[in-house]
RODO-2510 file (C-alpha; in nm, 4 decimals, decimal comma):
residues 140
     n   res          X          Y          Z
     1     x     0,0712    -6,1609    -4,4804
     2     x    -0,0815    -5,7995    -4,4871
     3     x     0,0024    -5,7474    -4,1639
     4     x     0,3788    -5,8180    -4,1769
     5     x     0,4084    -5,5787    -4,4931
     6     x     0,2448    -5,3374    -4,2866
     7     x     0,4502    -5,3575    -4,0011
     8     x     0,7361    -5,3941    -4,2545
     9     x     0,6042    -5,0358    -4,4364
    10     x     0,5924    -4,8769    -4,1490
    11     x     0,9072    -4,9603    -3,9403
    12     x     1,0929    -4,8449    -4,2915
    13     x     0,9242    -4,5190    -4,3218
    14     x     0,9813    -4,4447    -3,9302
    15     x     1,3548    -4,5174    -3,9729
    16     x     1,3928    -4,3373    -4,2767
    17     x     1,1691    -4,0463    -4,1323
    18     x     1,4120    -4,0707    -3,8342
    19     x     1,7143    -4,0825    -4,0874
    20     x     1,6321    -3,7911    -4,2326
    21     x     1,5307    -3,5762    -3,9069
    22     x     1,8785    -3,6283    -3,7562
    23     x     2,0531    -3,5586    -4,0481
    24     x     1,8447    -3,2142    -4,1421
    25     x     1,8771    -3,1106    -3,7432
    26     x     1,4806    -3,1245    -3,7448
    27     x     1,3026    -3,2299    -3,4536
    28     x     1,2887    -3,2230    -3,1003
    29     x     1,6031    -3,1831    -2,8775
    30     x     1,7933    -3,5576    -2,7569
    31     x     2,0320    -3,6758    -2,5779
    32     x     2,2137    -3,4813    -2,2550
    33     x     2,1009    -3,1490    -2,4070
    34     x     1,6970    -3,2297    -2,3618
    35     x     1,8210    -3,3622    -2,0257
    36     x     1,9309    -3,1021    -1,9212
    37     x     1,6557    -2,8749    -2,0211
    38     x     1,3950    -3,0702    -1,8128
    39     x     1,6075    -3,1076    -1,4811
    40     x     1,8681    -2,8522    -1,4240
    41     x     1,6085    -2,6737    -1,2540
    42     x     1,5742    -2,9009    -0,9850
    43     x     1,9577    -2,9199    -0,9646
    44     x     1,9877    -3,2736    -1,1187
    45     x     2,2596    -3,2377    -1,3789
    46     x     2,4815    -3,5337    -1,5380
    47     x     2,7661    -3,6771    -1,2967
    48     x     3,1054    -3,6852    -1,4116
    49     x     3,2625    -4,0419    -1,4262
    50     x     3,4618    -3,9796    -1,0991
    51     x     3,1762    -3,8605    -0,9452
    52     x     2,9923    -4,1401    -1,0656
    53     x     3,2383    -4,3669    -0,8983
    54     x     3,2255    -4,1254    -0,5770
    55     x     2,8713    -4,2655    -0,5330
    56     x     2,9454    -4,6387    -0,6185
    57     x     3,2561    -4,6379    -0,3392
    58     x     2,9883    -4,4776    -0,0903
    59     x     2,7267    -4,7558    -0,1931
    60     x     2,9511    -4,9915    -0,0144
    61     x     2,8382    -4,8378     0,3071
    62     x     2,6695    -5,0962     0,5389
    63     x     2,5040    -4,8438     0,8096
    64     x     2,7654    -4,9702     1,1016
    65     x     2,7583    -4,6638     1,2586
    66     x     3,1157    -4,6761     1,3586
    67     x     3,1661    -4,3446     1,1712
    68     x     2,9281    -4,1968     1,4235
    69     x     3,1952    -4,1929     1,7139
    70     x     3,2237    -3,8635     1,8459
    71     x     2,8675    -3,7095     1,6899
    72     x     2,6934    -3,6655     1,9752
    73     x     2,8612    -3,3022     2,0976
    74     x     2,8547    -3,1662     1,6760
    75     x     2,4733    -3,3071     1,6349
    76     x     2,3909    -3,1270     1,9915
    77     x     2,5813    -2,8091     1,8406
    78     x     2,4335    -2,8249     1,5276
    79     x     2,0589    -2,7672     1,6570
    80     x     1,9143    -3,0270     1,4303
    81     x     2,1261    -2,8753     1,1130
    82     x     2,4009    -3,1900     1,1427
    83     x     2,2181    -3,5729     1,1776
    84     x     2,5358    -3,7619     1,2106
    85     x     2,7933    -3,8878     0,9457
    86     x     2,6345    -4,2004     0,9180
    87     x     2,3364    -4,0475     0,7826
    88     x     2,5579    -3,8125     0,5520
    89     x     2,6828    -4,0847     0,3744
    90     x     2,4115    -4,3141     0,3177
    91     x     2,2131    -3,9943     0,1669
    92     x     2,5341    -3,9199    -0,0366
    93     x     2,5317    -4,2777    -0,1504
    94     x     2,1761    -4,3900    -0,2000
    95     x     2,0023    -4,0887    -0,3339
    96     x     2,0123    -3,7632    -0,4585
    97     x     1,9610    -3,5105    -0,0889
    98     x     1,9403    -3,1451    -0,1161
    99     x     2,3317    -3,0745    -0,1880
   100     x     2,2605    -2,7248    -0,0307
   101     x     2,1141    -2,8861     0,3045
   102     x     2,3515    -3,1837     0,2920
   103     x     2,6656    -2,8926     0,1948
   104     x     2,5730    -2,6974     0,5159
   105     x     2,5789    -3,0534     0,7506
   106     x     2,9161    -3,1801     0,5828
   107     x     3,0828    -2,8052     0,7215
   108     x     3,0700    -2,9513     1,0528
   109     x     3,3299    -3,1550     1,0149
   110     x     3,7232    -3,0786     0,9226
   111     x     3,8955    -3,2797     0,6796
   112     x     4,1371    -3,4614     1,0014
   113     x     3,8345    -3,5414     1,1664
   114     x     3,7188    -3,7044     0,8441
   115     x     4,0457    -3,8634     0,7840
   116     x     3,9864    -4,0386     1,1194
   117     x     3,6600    -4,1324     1,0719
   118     x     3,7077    -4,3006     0,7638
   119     x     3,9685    -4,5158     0,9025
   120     x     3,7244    -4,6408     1,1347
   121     x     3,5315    -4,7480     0,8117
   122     x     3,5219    -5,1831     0,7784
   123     x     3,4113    -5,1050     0,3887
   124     x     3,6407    -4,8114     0,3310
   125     x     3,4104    -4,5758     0,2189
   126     x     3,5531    -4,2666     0,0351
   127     x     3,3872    -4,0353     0,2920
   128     x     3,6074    -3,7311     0,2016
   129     x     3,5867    -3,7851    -0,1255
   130     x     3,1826    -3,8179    -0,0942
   131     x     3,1905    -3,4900     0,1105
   132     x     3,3793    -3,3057    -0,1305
   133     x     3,1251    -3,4530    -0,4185
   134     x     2,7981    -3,3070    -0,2030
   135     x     3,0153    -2,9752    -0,1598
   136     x     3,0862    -2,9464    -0,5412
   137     x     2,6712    -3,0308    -0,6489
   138     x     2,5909    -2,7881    -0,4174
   139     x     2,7387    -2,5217    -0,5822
   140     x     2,5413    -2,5816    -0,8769
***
């Protein structure tokens, strides 16, 4: 019985200590604001919805490799800078690359020669859409 009233006493008094803190402005920073704070540093900053989305339609990517017709000349031009568009995307989709590094591989190719690659695309990846997502992080 002593126990429950203490857990009772003290799950009140937090809340109302919590009440009171948010409605004073007291306390420590919350929310997308602390967020922020701790990792805008390292260029991790909230997604818009429609970027959001961006990454969910490039999660459908199943690593065919059809979208890699044609690399072999731009990856042999590139000097190592440009790994392929396969590999573009599935960093795009499944992680957060380095948006400058990933911005600089994503030049290689033109916005036809995207169009055309993403027709080739069984899962119809948004790959110019993804591209122009990397471009617009990497500005940040």
């Amino acid at each position: 019985m002593f126990g429950r009233l203490k857990a009772l006493w003290l799950l009140g008094t937090s809340f109302f200590v919590t009440l009171l803190r948010a409605r004073l402005g007291l306390g420590r920073q919350r929310g997308l604001a602390l967020f922020a704070d701790n990792y805008t540093a390292d260029a991790l900053v909230p997604v818009t919805p429609d970027q959001r989305q961006v990454q969910r339609d490039a999660g459908g990517c199943i690593a065919c490799g059809r979208c890699n017709v044609g690399d072999a000349p731009l990856i042999q031009k590139a000097g190592g800078r440009y790994p392929g568009l396969m590999t573009l995307v599935l960093a795009g989709a499944r992680g957060t690359p380095d948006f400058k590094a990933a911005s600089e591989a994503w030049a290689y190719l033109s916005a036809a020669e995207l169009r055309t690659r993403e027709a080739l695309c069984p899962t119809q990846v948004p790959i110019s859409r993804l591209k122009q997502y990397v471009v617009e992080r990497s500005a940040l």
